[in-house]
N, CA, C, O and CB atoms as a CASP TS submission, in Angstrom:
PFRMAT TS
TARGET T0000
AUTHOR 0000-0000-0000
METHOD Language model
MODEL 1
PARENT N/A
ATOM      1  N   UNK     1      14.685   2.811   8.792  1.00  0.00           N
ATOM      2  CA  UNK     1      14.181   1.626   9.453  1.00  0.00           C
ATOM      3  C   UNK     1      15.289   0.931  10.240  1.00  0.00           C
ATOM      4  O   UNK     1      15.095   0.403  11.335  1.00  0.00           O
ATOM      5  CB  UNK     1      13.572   0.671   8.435  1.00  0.00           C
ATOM      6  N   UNK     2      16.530   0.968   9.573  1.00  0.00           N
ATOM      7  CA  UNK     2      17.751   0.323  10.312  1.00  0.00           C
ATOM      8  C   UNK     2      17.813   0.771  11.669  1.00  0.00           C
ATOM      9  O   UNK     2      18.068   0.015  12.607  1.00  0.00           O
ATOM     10  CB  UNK     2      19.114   0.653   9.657  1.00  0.00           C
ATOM     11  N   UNK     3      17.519   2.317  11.810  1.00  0.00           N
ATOM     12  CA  UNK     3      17.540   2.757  13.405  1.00  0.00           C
ATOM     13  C   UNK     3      16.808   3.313  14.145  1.00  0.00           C
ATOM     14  O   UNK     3      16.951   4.000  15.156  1.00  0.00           O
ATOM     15  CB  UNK     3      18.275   3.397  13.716  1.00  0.00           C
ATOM     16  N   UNK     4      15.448   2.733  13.178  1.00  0.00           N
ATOM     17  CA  UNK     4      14.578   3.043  14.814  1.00  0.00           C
ATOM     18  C   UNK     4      14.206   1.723  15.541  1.00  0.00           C
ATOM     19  O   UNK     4      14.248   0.547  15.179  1.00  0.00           O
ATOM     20  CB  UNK     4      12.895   3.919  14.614  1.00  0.00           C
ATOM     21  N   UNK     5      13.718   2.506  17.028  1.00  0.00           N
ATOM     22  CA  UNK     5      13.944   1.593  18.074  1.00  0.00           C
ATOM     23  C   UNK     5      13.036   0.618  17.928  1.00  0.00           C
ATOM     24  O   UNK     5      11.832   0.838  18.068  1.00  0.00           O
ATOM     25  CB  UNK     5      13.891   2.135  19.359  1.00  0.00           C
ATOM     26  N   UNK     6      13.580  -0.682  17.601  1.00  0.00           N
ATOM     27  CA  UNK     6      12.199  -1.966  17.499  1.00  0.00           C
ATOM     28  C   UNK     6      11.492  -2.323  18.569  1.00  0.00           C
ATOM     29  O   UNK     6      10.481  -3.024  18.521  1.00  0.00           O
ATOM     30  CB  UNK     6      12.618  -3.406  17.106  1.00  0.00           C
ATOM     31  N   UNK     7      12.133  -1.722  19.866  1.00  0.00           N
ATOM     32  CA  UNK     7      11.682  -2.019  21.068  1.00  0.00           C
ATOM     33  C   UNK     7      10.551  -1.072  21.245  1.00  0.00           C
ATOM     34  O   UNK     7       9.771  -1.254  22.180  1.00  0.00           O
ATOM     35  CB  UNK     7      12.732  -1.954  22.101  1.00  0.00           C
ATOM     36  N   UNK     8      10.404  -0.126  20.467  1.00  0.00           N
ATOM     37  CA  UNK     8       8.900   0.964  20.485  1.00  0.00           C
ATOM     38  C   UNK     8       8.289   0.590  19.592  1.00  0.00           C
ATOM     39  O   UNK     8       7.098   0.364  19.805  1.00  0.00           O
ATOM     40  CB  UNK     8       8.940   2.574  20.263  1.00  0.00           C
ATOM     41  N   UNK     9       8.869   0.349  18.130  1.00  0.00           N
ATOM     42  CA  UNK     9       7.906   0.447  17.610  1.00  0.00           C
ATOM     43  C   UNK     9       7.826  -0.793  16.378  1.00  0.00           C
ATOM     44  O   UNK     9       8.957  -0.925  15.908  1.00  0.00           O
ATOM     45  CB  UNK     9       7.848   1.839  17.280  1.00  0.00           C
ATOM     46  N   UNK    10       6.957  -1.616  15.804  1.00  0.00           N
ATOM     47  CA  UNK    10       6.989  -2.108  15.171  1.00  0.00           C
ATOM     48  C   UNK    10       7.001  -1.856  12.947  1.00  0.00           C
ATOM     49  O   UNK    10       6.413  -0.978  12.316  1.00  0.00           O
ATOM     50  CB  UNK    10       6.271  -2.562  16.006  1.00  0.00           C
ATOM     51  N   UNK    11       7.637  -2.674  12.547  1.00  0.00           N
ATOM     52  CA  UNK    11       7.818  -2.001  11.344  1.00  0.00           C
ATOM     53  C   UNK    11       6.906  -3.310   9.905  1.00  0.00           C
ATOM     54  O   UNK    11       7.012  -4.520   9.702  1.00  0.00           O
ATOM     55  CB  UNK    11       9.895  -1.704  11.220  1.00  0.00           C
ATOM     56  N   UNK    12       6.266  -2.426   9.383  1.00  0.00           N
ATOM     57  CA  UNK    12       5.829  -3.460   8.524  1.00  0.00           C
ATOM     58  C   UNK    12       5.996  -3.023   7.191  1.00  0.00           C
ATOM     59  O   UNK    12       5.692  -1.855   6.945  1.00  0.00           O
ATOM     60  CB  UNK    12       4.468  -3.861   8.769  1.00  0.00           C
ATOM     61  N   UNK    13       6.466  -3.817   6.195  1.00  0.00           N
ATOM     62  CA  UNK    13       6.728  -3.397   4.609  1.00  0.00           C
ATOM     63  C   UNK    13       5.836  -4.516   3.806  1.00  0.00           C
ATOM     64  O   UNK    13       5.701  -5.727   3.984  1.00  0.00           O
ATOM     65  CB  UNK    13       8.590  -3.499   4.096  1.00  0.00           C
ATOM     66  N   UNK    14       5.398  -3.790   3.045  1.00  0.00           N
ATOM     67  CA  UNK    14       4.793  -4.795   1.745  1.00  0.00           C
ATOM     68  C   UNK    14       5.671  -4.520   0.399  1.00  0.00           C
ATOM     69  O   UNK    14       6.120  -3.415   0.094  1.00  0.00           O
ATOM     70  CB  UNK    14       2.976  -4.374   1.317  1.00  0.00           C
ATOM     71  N   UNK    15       5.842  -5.755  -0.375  1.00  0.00           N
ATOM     72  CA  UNK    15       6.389  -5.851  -1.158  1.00  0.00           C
ATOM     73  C   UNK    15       5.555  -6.047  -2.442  1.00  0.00           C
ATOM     74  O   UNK    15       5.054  -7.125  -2.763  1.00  0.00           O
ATOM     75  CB  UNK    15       7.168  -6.588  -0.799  1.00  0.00           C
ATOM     76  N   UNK    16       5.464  -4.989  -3.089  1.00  0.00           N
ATOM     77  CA  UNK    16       4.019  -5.627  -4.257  1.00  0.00           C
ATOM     78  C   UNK    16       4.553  -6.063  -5.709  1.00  0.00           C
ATOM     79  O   UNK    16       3.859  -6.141  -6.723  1.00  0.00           O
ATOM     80  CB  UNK    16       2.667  -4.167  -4.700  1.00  0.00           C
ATOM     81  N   UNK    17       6.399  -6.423  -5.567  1.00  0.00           N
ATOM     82  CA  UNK    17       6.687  -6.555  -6.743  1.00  0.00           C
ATOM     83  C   UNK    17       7.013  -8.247  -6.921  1.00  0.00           C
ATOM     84  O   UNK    17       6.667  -9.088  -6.091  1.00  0.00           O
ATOM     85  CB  UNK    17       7.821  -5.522  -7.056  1.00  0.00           C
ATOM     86  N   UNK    18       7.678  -8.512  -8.062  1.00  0.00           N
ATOM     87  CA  UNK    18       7.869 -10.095  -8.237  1.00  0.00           C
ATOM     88  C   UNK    18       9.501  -9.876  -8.587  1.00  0.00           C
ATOM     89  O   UNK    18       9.902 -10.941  -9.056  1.00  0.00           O
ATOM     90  CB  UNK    18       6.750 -10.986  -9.677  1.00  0.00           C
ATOM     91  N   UNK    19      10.231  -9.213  -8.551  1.00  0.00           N
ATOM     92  CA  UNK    19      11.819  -9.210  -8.706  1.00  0.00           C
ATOM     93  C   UNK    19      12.434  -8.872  -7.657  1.00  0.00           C
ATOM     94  O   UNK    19      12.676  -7.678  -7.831  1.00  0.00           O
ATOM     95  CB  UNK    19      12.356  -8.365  -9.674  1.00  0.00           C
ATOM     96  N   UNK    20      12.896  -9.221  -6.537  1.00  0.00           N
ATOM     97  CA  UNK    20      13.537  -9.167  -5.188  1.00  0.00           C
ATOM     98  C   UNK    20      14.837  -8.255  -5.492  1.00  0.00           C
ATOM     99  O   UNK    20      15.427  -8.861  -6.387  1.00  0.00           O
ATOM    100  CB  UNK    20      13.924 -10.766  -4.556  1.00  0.00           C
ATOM    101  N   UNK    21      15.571  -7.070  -5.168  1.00  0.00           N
ATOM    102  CA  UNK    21      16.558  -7.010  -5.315  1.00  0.00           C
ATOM    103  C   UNK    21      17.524  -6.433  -3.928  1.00  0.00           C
ATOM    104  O   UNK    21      17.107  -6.622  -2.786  1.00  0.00           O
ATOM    105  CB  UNK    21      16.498  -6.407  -6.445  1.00  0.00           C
ATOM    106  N   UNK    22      18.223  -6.056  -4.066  1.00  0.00           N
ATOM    107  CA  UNK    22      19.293  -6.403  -2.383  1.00  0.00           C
ATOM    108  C   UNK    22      18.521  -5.442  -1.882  1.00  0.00           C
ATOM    109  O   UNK    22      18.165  -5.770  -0.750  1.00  0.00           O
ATOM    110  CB  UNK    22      21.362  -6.050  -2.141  1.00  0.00           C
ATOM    111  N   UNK    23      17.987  -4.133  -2.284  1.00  0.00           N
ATOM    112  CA  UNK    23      17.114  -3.111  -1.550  1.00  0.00           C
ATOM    113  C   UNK    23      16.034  -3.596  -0.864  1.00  0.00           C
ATOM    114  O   UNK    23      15.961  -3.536   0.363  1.00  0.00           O
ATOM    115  CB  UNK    23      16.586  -2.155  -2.394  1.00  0.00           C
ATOM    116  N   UNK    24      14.943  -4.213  -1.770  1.00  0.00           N
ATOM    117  CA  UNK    24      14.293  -4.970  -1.279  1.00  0.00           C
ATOM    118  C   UNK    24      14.512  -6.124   0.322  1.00  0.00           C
ATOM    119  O   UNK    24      13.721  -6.211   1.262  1.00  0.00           O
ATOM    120  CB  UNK    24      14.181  -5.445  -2.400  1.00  0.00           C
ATOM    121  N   UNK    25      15.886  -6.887   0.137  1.00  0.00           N
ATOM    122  CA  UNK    25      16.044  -7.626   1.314  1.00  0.00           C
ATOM    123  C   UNK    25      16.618  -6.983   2.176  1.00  0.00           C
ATOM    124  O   UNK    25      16.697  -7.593   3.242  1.00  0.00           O
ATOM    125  CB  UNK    25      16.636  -8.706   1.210  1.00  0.00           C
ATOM    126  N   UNK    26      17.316  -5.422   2.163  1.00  0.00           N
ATOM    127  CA  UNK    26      17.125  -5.059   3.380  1.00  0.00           C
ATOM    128  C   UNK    26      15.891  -4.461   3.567  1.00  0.00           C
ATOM    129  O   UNK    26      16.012  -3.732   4.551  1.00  0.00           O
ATOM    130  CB  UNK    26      18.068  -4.322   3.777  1.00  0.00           C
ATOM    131  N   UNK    27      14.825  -4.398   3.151  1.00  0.00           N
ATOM    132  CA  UNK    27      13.734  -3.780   3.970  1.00  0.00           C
ATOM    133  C   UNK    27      13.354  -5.188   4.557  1.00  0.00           C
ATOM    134  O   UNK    27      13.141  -5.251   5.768  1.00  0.00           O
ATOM    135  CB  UNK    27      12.436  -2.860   3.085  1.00  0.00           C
ATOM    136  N   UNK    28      13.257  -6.265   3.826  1.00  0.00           N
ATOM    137  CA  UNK    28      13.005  -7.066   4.750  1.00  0.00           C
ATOM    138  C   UNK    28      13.942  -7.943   6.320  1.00  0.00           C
ATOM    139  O   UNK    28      13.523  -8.720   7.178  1.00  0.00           O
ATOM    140  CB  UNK    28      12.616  -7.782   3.860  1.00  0.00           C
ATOM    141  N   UNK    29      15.457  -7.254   6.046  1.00  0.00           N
ATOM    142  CA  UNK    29      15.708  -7.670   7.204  1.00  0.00           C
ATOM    143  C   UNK    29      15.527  -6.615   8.508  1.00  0.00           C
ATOM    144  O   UNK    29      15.511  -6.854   9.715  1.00  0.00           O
ATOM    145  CB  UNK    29      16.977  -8.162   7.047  1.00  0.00           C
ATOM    146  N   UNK    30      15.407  -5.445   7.820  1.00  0.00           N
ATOM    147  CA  UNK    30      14.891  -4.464   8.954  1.00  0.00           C
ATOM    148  C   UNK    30      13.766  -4.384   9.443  1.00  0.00           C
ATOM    149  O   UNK    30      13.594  -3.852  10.540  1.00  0.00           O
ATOM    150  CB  UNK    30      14.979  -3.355   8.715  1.00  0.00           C
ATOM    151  N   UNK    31      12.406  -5.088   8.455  1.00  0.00           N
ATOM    152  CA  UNK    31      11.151  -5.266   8.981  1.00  0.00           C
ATOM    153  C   UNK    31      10.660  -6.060  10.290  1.00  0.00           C
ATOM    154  O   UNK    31      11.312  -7.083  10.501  1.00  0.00           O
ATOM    155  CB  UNK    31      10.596  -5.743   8.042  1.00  0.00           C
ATOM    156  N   UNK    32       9.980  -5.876  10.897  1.00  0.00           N
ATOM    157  CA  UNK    32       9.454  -6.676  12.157  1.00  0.00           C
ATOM    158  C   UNK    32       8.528  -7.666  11.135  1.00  0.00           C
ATOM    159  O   UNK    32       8.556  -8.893  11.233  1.00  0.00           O
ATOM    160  CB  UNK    32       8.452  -5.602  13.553  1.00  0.00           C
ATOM    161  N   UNK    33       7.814  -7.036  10.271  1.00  0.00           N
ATOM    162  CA  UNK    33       6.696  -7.996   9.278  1.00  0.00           C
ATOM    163  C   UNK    33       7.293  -7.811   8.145  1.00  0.00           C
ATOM    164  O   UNK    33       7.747  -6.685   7.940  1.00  0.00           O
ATOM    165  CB  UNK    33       4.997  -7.557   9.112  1.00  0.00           C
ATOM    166  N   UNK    34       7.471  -8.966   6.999  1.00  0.00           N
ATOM    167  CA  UNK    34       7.483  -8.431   5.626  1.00  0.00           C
ATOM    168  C   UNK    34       6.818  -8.845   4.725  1.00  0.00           C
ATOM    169  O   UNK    34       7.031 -10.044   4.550  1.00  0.00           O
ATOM    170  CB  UNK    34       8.461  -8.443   5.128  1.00  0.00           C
ATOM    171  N   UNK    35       6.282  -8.536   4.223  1.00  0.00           N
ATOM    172  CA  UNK    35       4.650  -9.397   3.512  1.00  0.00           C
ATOM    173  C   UNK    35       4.953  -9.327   2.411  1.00  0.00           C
ATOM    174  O   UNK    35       4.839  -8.148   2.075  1.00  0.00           O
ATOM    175  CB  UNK    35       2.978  -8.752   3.617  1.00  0.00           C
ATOM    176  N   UNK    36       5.371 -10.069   1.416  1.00  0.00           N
ATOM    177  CA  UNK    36       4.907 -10.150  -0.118  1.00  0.00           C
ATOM    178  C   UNK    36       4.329 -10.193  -1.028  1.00  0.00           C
ATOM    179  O   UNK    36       4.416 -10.979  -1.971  1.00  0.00           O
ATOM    180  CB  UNK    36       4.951 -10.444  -0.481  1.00  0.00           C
ATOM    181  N   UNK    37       3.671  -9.361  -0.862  1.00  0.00           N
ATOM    182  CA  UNK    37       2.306  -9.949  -2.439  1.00  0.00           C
ATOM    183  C   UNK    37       2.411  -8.665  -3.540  1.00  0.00           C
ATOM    184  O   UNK    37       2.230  -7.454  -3.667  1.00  0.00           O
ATOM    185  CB  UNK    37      -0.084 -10.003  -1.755  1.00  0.00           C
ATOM    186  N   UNK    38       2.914 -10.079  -4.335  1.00  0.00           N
ATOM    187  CA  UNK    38       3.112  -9.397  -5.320  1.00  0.00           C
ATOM    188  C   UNK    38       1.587  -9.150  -6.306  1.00  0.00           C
ATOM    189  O   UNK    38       0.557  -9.814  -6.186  1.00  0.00           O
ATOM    190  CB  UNK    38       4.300 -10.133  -5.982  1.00  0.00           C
ATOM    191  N   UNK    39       1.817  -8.028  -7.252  1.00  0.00           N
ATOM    192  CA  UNK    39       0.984  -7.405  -7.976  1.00  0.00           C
ATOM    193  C   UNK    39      -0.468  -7.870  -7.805  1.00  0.00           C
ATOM    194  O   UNK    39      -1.023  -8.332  -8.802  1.00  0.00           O
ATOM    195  CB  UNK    39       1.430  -7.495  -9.233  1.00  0.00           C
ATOM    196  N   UNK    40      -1.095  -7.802  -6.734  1.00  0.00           N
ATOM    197  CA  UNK    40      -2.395  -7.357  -5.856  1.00  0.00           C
ATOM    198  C   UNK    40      -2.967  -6.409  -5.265  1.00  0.00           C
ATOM    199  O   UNK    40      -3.144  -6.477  -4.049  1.00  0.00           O
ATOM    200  CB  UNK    40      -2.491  -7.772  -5.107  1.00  0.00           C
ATOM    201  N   UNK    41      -3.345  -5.413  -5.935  1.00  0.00           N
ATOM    202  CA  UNK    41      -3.275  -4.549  -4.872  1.00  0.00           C
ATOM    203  C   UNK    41      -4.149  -4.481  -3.479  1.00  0.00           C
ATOM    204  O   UNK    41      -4.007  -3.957  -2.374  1.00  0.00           O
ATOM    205  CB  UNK    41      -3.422  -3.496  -5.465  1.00  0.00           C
ATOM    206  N   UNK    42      -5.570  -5.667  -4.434  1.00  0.00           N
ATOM    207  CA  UNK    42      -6.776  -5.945  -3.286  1.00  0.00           C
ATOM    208  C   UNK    42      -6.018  -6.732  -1.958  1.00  0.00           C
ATOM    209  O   UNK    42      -6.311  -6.414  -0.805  1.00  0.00           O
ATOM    210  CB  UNK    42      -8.181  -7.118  -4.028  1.00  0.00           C
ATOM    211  N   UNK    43      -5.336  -7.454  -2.166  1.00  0.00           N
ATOM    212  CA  UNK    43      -4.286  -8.627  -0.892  1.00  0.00           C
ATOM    213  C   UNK    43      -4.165  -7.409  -0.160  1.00  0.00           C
ATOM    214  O   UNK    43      -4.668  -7.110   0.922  1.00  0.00           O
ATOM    215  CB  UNK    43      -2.353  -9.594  -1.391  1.00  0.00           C
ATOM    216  N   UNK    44      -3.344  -6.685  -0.991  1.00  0.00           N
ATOM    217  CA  UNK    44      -2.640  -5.722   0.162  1.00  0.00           C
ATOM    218  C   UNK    44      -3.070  -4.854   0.902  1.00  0.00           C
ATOM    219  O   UNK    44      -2.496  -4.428   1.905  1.00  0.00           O
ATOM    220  CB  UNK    44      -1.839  -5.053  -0.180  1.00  0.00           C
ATOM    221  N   UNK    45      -3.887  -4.586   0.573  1.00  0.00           N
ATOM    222  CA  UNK    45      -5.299  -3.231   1.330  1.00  0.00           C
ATOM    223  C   UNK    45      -5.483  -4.303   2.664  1.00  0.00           C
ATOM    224  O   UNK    45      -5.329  -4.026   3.854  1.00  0.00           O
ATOM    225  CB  UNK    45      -7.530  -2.898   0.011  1.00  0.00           C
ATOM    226  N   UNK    46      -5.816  -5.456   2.130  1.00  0.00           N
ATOM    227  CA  UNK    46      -6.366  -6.689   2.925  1.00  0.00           C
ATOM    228  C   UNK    46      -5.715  -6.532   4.298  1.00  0.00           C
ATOM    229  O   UNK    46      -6.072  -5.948   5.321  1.00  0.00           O
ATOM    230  CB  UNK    46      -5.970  -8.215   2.216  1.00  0.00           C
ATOM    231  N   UNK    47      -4.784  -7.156   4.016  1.00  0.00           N
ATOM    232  CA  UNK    47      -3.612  -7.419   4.711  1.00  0.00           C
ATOM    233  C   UNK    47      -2.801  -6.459   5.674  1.00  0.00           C
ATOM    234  O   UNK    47      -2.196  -6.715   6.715  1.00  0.00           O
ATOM    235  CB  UNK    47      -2.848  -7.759   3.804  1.00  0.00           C
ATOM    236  N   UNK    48      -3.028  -4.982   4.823  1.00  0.00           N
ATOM    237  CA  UNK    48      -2.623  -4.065   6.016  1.00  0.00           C
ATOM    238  C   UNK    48      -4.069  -3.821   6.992  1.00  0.00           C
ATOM    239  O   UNK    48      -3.885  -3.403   8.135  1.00  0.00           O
ATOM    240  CB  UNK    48      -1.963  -2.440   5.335  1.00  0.00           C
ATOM    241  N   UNK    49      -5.127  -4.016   6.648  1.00  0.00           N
ATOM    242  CA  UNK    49      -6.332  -4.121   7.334  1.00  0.00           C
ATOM    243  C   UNK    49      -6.283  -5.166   8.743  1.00  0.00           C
ATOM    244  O   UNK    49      -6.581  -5.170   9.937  1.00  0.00           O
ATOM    245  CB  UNK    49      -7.374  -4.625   6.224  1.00  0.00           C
ATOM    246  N   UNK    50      -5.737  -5.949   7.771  1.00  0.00           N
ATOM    247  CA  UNK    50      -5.707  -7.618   9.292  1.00  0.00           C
ATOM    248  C   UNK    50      -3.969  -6.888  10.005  1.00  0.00           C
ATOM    249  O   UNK    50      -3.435  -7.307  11.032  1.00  0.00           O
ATOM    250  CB  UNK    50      -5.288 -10.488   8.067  1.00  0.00           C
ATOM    251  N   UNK    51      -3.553  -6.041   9.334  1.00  0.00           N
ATOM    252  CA  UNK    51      -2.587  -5.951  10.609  1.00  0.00           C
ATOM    253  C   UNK    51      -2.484  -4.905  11.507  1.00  0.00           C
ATOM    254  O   UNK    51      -1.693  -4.693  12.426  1.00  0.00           O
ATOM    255  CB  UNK    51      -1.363  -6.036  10.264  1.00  0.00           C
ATOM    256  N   UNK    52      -3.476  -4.259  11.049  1.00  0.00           N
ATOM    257  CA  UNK    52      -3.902  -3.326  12.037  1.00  0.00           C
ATOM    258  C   UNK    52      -4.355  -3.730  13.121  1.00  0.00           C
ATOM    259  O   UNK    52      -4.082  -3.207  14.202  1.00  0.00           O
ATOM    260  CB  UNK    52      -4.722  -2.587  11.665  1.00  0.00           C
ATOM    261  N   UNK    53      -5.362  -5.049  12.915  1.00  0.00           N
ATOM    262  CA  UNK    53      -6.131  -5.926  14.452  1.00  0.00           C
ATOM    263  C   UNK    53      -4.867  -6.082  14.779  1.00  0.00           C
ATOM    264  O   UNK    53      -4.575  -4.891  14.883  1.00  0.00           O
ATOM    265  CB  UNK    53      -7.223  -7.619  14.432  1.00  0.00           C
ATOM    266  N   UNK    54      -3.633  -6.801  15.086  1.00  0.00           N
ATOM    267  CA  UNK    54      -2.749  -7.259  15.620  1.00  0.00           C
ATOM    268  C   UNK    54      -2.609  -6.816  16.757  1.00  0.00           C
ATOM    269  O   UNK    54      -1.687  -7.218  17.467  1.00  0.00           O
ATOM    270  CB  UNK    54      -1.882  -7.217  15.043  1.00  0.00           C
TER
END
């Protein structure tokens, strides 16, 4: 994720846990989106659904 081109393509990560650890914040500083929801799995189906309209 660190090197692909953000200018092509956009990057989205879900996070479905509740303990953040440094792995975790680099996916989120490499993400274009970083969504958190933790232990949901219905949110998250959701959510990659609504970001597909985008």
């Amino acid at each position: 994720m660190r090197y692909c081109n953000h200018k092509q393509f956009e990057v989205y990560c879900y996070y479905t846990g509740n303990d953040p650890d440094p792995v975790t914040e680099q996916f989120r500083q490499y993400s274009t989106e970083f969504r958190d929801i933790p232990h949901n799995l219905e949110a998250v189906c959701q959510q990659i659904i609504d970001d597909k309209t985008i």
